[in-house]
KERO-130747 format. One record per residue: residue in three letters; x negated, y, z of N, C-alpha, C in turn; residue number from 1. Coordinates in steps of 0.2 Angstrom, whole numbers. Example, Ala and Ser with C-alpha at 12.3 -4.5 7.8 and 13.67 -1.06 7.14 Angstrom:
<recs>
   res     n_X     n_Y     n_Z    ca_X    ca_Y    ca_Z     c_X     c_Y     c_Z     n
   Ala     -66     -28      39     -62     -22      39     -66     -16      39     1
   Ser     -64     -11      35     -68      -5      36     -64       0      39     2
</recs>
This chain:
<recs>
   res     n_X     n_Y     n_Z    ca_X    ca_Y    ca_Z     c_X     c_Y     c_Z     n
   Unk    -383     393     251    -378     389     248    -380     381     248     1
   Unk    -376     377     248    -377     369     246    -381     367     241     2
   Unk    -375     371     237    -379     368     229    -389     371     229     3
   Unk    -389     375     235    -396     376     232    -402     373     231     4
   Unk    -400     369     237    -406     360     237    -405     358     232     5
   Unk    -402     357     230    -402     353     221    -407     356     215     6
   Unk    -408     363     217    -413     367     212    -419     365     215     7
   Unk    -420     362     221    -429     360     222    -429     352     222     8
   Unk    -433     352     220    -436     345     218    -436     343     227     9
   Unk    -432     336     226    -435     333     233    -440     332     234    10
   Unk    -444     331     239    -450     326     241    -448     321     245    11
   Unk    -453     315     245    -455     311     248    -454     312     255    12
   Unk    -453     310     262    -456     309     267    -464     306     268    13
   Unk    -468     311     271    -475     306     270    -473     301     275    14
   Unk    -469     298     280    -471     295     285    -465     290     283    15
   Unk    -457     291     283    -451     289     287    -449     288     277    16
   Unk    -454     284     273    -451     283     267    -453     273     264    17
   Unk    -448     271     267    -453     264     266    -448     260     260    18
   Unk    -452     257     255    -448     256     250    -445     249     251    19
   Unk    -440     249     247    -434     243     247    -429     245     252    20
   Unk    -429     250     255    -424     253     261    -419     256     257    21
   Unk    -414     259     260    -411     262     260    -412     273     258    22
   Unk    -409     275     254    -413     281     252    -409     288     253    23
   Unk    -411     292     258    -406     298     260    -411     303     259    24
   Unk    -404     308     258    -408     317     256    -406     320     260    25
   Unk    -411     324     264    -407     329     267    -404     336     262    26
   Unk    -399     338     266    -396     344     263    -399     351     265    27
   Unk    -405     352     265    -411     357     267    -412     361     260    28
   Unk    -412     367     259    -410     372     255    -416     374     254    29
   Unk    -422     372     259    -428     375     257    -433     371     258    30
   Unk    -432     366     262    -436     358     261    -432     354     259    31
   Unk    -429     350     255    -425     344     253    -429     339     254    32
   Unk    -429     333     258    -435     328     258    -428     321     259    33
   Unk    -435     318     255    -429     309     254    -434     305     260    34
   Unk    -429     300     264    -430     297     267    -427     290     266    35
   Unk    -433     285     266    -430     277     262    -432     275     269    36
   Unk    -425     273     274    -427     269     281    -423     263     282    37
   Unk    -420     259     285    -416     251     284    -409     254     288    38
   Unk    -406     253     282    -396     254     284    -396     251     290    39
   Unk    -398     244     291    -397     240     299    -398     244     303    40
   Unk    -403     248     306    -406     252     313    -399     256     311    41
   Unk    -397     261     306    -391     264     306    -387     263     309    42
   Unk    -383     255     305    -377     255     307    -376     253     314    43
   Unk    -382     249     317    -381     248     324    -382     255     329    44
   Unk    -385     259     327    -388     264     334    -379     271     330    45
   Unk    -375     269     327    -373     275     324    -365     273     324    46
   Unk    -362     274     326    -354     273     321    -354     276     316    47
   Unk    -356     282     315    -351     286     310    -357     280     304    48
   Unk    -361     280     304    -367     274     296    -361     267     296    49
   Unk    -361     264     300    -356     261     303    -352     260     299    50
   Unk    -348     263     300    -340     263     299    -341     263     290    51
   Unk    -346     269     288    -349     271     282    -351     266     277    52
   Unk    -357     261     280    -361     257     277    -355     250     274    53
   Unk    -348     250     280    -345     244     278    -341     248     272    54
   Unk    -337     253     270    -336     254     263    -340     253     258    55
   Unk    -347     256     259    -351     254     251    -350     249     251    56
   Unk    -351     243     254    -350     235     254    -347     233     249    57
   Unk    -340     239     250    -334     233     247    -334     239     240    58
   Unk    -339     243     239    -339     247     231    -345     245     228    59
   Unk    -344     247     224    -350     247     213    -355     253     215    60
   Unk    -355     254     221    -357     263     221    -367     260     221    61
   Unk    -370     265     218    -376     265     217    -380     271     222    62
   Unk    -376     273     227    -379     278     231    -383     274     237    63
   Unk    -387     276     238    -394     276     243    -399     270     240    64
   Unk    -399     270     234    -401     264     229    -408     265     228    65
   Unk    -408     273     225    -413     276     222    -415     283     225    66
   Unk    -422     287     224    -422     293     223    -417     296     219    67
   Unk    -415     293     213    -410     297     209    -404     297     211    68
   Unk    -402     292     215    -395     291     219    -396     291     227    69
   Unk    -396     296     232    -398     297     236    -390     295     241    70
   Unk    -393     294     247    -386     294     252    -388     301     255    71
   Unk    -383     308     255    -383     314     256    -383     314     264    72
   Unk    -386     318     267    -385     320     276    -386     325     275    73
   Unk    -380     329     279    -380     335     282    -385     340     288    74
   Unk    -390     338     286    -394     340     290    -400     345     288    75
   Unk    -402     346     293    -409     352     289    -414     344     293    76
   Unk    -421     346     290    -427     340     287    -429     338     294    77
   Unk    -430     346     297    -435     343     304    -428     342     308    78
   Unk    -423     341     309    -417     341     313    -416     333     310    79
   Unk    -417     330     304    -414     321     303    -422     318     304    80
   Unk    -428     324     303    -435     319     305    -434     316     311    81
   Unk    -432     321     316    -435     321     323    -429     316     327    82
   Unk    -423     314     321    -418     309     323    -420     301     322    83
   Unk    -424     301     314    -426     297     313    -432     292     317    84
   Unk    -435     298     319    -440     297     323    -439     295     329    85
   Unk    -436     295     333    -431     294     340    -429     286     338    86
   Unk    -425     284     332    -424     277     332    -429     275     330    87
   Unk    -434     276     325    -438     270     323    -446     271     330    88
   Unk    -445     275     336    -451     275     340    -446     273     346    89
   Unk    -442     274     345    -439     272     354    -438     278     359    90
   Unk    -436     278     364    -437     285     369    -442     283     373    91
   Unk    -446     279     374    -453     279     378    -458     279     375    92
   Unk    -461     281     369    -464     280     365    -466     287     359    93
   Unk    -467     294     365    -467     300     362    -475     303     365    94
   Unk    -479     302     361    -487     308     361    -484     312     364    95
   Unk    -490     313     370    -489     321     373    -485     323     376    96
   Unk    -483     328     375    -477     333     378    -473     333     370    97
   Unk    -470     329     368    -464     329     361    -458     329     365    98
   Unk    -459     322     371    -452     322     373    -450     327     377    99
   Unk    -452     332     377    -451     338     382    -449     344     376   100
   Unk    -450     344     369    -448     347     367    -443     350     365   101
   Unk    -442     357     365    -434     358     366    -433     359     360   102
   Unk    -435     361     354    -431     358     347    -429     351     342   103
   Unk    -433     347     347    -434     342     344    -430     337     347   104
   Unk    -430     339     355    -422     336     358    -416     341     358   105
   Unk    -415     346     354    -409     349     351    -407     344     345   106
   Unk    -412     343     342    -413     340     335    -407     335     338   107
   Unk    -413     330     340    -408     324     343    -402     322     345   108
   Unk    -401     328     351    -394     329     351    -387     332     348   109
   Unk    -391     337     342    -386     338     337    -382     331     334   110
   Unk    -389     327     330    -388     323     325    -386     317     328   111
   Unk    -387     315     334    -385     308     338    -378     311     340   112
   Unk    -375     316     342    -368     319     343    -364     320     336   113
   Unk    -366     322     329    -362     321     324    -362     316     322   114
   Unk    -368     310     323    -366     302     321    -364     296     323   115
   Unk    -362     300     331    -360     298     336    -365     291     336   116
   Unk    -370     294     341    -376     289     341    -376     289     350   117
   Unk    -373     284     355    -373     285     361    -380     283     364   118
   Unk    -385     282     362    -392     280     365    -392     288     366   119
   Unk    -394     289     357    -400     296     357    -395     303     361   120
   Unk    -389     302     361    -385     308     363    -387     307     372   121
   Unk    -387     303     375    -388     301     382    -397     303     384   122
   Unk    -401     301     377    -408     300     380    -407     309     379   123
   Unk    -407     314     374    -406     320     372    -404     324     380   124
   Unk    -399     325     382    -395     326     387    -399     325     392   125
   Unk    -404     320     394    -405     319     398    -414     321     400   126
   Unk    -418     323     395    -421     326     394    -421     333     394   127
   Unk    -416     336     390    -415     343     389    -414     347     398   128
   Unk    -410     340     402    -405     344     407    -413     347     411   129
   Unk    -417     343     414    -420     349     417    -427     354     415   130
   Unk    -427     354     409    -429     360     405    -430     367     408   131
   Unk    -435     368     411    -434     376     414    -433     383     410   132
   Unk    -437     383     404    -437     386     399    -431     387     394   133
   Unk    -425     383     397    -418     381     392    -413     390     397   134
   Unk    -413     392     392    -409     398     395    -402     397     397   135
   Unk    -397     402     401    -390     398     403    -386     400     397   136
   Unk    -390     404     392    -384     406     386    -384     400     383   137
   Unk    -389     397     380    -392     391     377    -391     384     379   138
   Unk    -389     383     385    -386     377     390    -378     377     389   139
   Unk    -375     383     389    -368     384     391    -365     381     382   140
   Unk    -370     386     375    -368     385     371    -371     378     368   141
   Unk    -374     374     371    -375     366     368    -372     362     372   142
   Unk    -367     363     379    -363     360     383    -358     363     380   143
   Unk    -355     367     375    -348     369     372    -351     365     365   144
   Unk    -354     364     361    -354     361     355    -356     354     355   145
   Unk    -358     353     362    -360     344     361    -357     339     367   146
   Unk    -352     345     370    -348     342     375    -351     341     380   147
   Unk    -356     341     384    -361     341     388    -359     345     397   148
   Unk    -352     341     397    -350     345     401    -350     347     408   149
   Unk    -357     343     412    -360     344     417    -365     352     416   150
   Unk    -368     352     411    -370     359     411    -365     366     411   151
   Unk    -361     364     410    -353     369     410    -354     376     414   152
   Unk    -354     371     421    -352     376     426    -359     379     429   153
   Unk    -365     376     431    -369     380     432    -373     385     428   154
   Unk    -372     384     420    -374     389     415    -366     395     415   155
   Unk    -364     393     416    -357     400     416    -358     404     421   156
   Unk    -360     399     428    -360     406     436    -367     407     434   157
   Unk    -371     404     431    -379     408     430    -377     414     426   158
   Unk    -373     414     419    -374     420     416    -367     424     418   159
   Unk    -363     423     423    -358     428     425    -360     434     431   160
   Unk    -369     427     435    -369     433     440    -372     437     438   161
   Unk    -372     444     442    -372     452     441    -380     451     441   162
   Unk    -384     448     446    -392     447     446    -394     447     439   163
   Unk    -391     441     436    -394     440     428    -390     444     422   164
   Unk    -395     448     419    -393     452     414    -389     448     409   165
   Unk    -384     452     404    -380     448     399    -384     444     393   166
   Unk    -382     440     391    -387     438     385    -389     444     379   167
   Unk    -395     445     377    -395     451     371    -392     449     367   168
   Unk    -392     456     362    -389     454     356    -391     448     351   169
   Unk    -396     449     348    -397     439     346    -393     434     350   170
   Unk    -395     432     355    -392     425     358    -384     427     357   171
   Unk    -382     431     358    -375     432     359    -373     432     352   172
   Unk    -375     431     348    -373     431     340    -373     424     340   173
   Unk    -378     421     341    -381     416     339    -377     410     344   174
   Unk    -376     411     350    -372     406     353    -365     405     355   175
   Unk    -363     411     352    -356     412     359    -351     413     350   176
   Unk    -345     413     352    -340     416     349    -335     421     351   177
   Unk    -333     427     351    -329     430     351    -325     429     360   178
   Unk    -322     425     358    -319     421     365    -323     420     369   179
   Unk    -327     416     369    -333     414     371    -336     421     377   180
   Unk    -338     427     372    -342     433     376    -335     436     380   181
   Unk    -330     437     377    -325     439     382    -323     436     389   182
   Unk    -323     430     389    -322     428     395    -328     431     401   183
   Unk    -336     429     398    -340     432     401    -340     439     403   184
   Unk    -340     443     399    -340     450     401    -334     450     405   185
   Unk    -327     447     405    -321     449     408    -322     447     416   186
   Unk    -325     443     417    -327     437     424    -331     444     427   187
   Unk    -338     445     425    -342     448     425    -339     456     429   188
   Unk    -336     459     427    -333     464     427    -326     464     430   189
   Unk    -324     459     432    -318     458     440    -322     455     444   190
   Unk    -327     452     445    -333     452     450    -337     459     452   191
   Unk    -338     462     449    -338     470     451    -334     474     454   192
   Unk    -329     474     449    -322     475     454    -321     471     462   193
   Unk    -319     467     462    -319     465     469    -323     468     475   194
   Unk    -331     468     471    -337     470     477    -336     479     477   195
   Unk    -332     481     473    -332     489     473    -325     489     479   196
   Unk    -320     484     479    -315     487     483    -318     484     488   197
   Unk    -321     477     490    -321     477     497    -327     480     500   198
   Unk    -331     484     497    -336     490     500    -334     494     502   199
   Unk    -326     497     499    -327     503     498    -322     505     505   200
   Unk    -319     496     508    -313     496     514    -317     491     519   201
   Unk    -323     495     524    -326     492     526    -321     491     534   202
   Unk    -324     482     533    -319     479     540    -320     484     545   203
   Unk    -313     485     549    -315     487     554    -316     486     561   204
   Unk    -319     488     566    -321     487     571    -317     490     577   205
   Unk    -314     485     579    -308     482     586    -313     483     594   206
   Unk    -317     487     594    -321     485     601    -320     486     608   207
   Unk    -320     481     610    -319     483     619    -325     483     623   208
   Unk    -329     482     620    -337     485     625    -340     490     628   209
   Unk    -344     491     634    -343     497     635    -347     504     630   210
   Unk    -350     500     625    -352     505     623    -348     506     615   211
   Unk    -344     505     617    -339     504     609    -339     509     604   212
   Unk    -340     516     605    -341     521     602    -346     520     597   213
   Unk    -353     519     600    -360     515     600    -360     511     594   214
   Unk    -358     505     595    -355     501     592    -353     503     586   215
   Unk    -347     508     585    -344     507     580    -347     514     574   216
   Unk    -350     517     580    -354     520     573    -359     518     570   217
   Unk    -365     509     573    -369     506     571    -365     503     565   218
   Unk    -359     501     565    -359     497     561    -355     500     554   219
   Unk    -354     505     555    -351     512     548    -359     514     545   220
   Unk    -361     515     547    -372     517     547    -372     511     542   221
   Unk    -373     504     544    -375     497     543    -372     494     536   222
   Unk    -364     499     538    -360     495     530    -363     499     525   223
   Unk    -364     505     526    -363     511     522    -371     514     519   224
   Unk    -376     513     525    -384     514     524    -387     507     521   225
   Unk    -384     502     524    -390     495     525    -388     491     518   226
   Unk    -378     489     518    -377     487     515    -376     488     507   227
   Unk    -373     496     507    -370     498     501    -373     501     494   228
   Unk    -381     502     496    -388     501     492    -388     495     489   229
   Unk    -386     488     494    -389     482     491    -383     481     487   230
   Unk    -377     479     487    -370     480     484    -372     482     478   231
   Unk    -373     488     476    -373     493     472    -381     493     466   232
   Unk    -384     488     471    -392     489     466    -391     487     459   233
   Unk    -393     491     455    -392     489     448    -394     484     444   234
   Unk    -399     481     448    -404     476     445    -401     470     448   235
   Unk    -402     470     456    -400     462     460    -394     466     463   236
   Unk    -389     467     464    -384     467     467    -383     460     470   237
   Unk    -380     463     477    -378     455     482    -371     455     483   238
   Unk    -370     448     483    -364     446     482    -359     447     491   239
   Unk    -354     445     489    -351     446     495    -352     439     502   240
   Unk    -354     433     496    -356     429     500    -363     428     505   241
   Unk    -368     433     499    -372     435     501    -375     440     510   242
   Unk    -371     445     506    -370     448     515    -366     447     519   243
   Unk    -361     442     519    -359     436     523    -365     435     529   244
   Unk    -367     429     524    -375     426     526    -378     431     531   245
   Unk    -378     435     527    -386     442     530    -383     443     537   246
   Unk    -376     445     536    -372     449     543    -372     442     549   247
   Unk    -373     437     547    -371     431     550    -377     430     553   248
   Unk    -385     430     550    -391     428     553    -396     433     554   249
   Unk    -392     440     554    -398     447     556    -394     450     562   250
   Unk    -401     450     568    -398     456     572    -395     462     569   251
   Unk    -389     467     570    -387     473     567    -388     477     572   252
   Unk    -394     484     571    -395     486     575    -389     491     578   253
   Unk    -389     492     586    -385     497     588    -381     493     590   254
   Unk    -377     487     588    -374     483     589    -373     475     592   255
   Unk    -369     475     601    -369     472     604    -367     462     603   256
   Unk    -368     458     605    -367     453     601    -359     452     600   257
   Unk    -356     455     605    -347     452     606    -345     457     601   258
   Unk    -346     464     600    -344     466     593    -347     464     585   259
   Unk    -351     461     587    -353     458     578    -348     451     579   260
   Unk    -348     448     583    -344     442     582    -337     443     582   261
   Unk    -333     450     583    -328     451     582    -325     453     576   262
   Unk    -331     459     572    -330     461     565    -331     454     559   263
   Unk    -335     451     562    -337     444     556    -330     440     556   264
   Unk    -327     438     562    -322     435     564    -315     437     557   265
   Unk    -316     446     560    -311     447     556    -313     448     548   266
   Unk    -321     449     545    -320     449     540    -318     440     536   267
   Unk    -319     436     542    -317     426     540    -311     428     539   268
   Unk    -306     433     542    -300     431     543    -295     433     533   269
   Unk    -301     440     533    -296     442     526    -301     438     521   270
   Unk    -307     435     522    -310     433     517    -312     435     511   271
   Unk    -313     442     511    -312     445     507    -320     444     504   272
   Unk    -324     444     505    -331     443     502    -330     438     500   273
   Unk    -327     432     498    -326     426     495    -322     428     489   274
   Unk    -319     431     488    -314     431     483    -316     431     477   275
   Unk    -324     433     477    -327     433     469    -326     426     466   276
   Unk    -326     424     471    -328     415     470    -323     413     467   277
   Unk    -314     414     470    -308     414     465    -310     416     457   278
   Unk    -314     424     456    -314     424     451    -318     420     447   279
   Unk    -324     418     450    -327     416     447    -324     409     443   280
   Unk    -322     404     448    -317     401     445    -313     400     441   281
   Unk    -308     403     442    -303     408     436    -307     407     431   282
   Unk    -312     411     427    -316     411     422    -318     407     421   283
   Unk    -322     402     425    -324     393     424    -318     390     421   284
   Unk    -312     392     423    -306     385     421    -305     391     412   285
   Unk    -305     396     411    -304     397     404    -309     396     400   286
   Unk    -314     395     402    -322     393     398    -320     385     394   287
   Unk    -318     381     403    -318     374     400    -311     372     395   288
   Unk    -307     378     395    -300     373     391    -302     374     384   289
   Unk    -304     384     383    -308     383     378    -310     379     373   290
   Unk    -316     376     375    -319     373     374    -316     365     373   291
   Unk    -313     363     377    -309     356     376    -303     356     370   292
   Unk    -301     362     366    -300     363     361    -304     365     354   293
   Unk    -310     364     356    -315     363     351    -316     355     346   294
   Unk    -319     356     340    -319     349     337    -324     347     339   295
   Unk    -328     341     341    -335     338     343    -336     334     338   296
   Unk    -343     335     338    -347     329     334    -345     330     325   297
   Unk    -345     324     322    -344     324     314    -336     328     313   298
   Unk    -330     327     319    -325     332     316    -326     338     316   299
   Unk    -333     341     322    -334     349     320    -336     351     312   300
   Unk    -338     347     308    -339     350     302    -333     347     298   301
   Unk    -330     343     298    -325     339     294    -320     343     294   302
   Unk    -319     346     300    -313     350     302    -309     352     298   303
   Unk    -313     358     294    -313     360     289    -311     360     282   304
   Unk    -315     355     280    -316     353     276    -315     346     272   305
   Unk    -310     341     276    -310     335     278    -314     329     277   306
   Unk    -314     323     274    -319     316     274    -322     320     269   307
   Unk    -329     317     270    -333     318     263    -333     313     259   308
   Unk    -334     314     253    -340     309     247    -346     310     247   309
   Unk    -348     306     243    -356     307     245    -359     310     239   310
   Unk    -356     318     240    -361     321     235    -362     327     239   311
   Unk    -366     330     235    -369     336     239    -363     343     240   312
   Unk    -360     345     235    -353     348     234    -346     347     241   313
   Unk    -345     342     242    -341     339     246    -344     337     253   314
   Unk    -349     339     254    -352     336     261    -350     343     265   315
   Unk    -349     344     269    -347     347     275    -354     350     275   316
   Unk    -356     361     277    -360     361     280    -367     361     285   317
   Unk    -371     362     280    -377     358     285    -379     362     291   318
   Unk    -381     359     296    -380     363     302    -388     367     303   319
   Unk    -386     372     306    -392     376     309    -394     375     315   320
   Unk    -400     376     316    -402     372     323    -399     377     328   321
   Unk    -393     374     333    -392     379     336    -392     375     343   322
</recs>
């Protein structure tokens, strides 16, 4: 509940509290902490303080005055520290491996995206992007919440192909929404389809060679022995682009060069090992429109709930590190 920060006594910041500043609270339900830092760095690195700081201006209001009168944020404590910290150090100016840390540039990027803070949402983004340890569920769903839309498509063909297992139960709670897992599994599952019908109607072989016979029971043997194991593995299953490739750069035993160049010919013709690729697409254009109907930034919490005041009650809320 909101109202439940207000039952613990805020703290101090040890660090990000410097007096005659400016004085905000987080909305942390189990850490509440006051931060006294200078409205200026706000209103320049921020619109949404911005736009903010020029109404108190022109009111009586006693809010970011005091401890007793805080300016409220919607944030949990290490998600506005690690915001605060980003502006008052700079982006080149991180101990260690920080700047590689991937809560602390989620941090960033949540709170620089709700305050529409264009540095820190650019330096976030641009840190997180090559993250090896950033999973595709966790790319797909901070490129759907923070509009991040170069991550889009290589996190959706990561988690649609059949090699990578579905995201588990957690992650799929925790990232996706309804819509969201349905398109997945639906993609997922007419990519299987496809590779089930074009196995099961192997191209056939037109030969005129003298040993045509020869031929064409090599290449029934090679759909059926060679290929239809690897098709069908349950763990790496290969794609149809894949055996493409395979059938294109491997001798096929049994079989003469003029009839492999004739069956590949015709399987270019019906293209039919491609067609996952149609699907795959398909599911990328539903993913994105989606998503392009989502609210970004400070209108995903306002949405709801409209403008706020600056009380704890009325503030839109507080985000989960997600």
């Amino acid at each position: 509940m909101l109202g439940d920060s207000m039952l613990i006594a805020a703290r101090r910041h040890p660090f990000f509290y410097y007096s005659g500043q400016t004085v905000m609270q987080t909305m942390d339900d189990k850490d509440p902490t006051l931060f006294c830092i200078n409205a200026h760095i706000l209103c320049t690195r921020t619109v949404f303080y911005k736009d903010m700081f020029e109404c108190l201006q022109t009111s009586t209001t006693l809010d970011g005055t005091s401890d007793e009168h805080p300016i409220y944020v919607p944030f949990q404590t290490k998600q506005f520290e690690a915001f605060v910290a980003y502006l008052y150090k700079g982006p080149d100016d991180w101990p260690g491996d920080q700047g590689r840390d991937l809560d602390f540039l989620r941090s960033i990027l949540q709170v620089s995206a709700f305050l529409d803070c264009d540095d820190g949402y650019r330096w976030a983004v641009k840190n997180l992007d090559p993250l090896p340890h950033m999973s595709p569920a966790l790319r797909l769903h901070l490129a759907s919440a923070y509009r991040v839309d170069g991550w889009v498509e290589p996190a959706f063909k990561a988690l649609v192909d059949l090699q990578n297992p579905l995201p588990s139960y957690p992650d799929a709670l925790e990232y996706f929404t309804l819509p969201d897992l349905a398109i997945i599994a639906h993609t997922r599952e007419n990519i299987r389809k496809s590779r089930q019908l074009w196995m099961l109607c192997p191209p056939p072989m037109h030969s005129i060679c003298k040993n045509s016979l020869k031929c064409q029971a090599a290449w029934t043997s090679t759909w059926w022995k060679g290929l239809g194991p690897r098709v069908f593995h349950p763990d790496k299953p290969m794609s149809g682009l894949q055996v493409q490739k395979l059938l294109e750069g491997d001798e096929i035993a049994g079989i003469c060069k003029e009839c492999k160049a004739n069956v590949l010919a015709r399987m270019a013709e019906k293209d039919a090992l491609r067609k996952e690729e149609l699907v795959v697409a398909e599911g990328l254009a539903q993913m994105q429109e989606l998503q392009m109907g989502r609210p970004f930034g400070a209108l995903k919490a306002f949405a709801a709930f409209g403008a706020p005041s600056n009380s704890p009650q009325s503030m839109p809320p507080v985000p989960s590190q997600v």
